[in-house]
C-alpha positions in Angstrom: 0.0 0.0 0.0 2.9 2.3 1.5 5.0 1.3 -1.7 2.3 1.3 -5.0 2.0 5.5 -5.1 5.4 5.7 -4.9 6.7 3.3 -7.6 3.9 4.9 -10.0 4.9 8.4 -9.5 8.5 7.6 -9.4 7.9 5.7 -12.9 5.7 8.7 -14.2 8.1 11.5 -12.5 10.8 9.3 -14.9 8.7 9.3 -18.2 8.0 13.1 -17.8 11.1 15.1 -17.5 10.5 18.1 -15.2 7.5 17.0 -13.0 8.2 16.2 -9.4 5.6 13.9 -8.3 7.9 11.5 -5.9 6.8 13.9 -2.5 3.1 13.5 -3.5 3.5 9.7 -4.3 5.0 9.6 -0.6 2.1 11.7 1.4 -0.3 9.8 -1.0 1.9 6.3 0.3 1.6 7.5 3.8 -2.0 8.7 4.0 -2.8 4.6 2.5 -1.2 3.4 5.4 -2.5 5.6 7.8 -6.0 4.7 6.7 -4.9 0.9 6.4 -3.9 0.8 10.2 -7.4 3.4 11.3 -9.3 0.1 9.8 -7.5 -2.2 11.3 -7.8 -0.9 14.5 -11.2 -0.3 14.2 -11.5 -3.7 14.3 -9.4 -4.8 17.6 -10.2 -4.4 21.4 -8.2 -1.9 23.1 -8.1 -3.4 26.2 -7.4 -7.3 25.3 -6.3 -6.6 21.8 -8.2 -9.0 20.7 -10.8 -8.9 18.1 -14.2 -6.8 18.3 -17.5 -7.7 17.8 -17.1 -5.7 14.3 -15.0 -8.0 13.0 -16.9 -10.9 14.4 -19.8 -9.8 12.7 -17.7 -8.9 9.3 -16.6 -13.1 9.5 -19.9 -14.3 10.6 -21.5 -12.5 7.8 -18.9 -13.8 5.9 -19.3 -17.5 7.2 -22.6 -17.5 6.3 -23.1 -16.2 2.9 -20.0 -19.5 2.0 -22.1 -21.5 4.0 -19.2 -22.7 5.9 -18.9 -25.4 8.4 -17.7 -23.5 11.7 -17.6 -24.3 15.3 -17.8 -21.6 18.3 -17.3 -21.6 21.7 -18.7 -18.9 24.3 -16.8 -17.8 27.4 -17.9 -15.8 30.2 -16.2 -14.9 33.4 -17.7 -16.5 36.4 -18.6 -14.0 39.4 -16.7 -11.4 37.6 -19.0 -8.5 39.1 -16.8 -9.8 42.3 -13.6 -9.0 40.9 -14.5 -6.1 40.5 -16.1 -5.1 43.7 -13.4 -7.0 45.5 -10.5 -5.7 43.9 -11.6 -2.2 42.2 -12.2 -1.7 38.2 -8.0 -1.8 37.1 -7.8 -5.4 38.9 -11.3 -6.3 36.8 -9.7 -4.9 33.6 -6.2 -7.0 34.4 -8.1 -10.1 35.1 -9.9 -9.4 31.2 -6.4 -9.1 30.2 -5.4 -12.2 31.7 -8.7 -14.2 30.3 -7.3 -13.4 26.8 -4.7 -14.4 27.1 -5.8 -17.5 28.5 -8.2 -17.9 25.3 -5.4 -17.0 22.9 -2.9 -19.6 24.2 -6.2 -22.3 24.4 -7.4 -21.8 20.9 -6.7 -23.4 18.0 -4.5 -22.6 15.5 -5.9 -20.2 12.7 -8.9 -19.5 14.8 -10.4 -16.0 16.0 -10.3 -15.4 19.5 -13.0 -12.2 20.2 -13.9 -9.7 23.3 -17.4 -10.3 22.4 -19.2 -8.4 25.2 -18.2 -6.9 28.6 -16.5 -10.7 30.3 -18.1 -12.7 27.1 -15.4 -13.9 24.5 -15.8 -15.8 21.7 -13.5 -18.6 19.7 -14.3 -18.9 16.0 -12.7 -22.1 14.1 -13.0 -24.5 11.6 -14.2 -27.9 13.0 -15.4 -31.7 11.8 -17.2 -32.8 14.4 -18.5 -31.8 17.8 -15.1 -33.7 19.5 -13.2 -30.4 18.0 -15.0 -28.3 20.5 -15.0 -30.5 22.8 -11.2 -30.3 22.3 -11.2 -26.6 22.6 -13.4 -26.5 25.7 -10.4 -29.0 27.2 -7.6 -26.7 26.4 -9.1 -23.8 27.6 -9.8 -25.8 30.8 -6.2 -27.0 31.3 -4.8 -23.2 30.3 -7.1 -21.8 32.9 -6.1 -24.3 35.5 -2.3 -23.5 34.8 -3.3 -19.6 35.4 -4.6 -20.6 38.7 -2.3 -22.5 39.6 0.4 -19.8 39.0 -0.9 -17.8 42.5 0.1 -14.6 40.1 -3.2 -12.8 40.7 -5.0 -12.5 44.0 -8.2 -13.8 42.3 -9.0 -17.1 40.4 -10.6 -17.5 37.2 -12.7 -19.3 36.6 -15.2 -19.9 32.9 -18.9 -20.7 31.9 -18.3 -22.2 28.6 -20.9 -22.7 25.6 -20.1 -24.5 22.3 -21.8 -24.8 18.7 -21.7 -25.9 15.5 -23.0 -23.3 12.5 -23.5 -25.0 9.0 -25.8 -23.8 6.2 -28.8 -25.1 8.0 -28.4 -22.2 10.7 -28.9 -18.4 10.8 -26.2 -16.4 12.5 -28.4 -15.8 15.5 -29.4 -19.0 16.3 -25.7 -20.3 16.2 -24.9 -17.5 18.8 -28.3 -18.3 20.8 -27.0 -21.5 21.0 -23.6 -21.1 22.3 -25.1 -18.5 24.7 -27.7 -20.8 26.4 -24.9 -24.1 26.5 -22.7 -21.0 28.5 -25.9 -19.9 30.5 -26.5 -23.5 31.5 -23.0 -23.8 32.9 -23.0 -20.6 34.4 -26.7 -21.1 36.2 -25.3 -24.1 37.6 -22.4 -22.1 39.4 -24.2 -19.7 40.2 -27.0 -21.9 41.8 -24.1 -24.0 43.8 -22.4 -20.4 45.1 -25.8 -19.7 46.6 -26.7 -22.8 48.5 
């Protein structure tokens, strides 16, 4: 992008003696990449530099109009309103931090890893069958209990986790509605146990 303006008014600048055109081939080079890297950004999370919901919603869209076979899985931070109150809002946003990067080391290799809302994250890959995601839900278990296990944080993590499998035969919202009530099952459960 940076590069393109610059060989074409280099080339022209070279064909037609007594134009200078290689200092506006350079601001026209640096204004590309400056918009290049505004789009790009616009599509990460500023806090867990992960991907937005924007960009999820540019894939999914994406996804659906191939029709291709993907599987998700829906996180949420258990009691993370606690974190929060316990520890202050910075602590909360460090233990955000530290859930990504939980989910990046968990996930699959050329997956998406997403801050999909507030403590919900979503992983976006390519699977076969449902024992894919239930391979993903068993490596973000083990990565979670190796951050626990680390005493590096005066809280423990701990995830609600939702999977699903979107072919053809689904809209985008129902694949999402049905990652978000396997999570919600999960999470009611904990939540039922804390209270008892």
């Amino acid at each position: 992008m940076f590069l393109l303006p610059i060989i074409i008014g280099t080339s022209a600048q070279m064909v037609f003696y007594g134009i200078s055109l290689a200092w506006c081939s350079v601001a026209l080079g640096l204004v590309g990449t400056h918009m290049s890297l505004q789009n790009e950004l616009s599509y990460i999370d500023p806090l867990t530099k992960l991907c937005n919901r924007n960009y999820l919603d540019h894939v999914l869209a994406e996804v659906s109009r191939k029709g291709t076979t993907m599987g998700g899985v829906m996180i949420d931070i258990d009691f993370f309103k606690s974190i929060n109150d316990m520890y202050g809002h910075s602590v909360g946003d460090e233990a955000l931090i530290s859930a990504a990067e939980i989910i990046n080391a968990a996930k699959p290799s050329k997956s998406l890893s997403v801050r999909f809302a507030g403590d919900e994250f979503i992983i976006i890959a390519r699977v076969e069958s449902e024992f894919d995601l239930i391979n993903m839900e068993n490596s973000l278990r083990n990565q979670l209990d190796k951050f626990n296990s680390s005493d590096r944080t005066p809280y423990k993590l701990s995830f609600s986790i939702g999977t699903a499998i979107f072919s053809g035969k689904k809209t985008i919202d129902s694949f999402l509605n049905e990652m978000d009530d396997n999570m919600y099952k999960e999470k009611k459960s904990k939540h039922c146990r804390s209270t008892a």
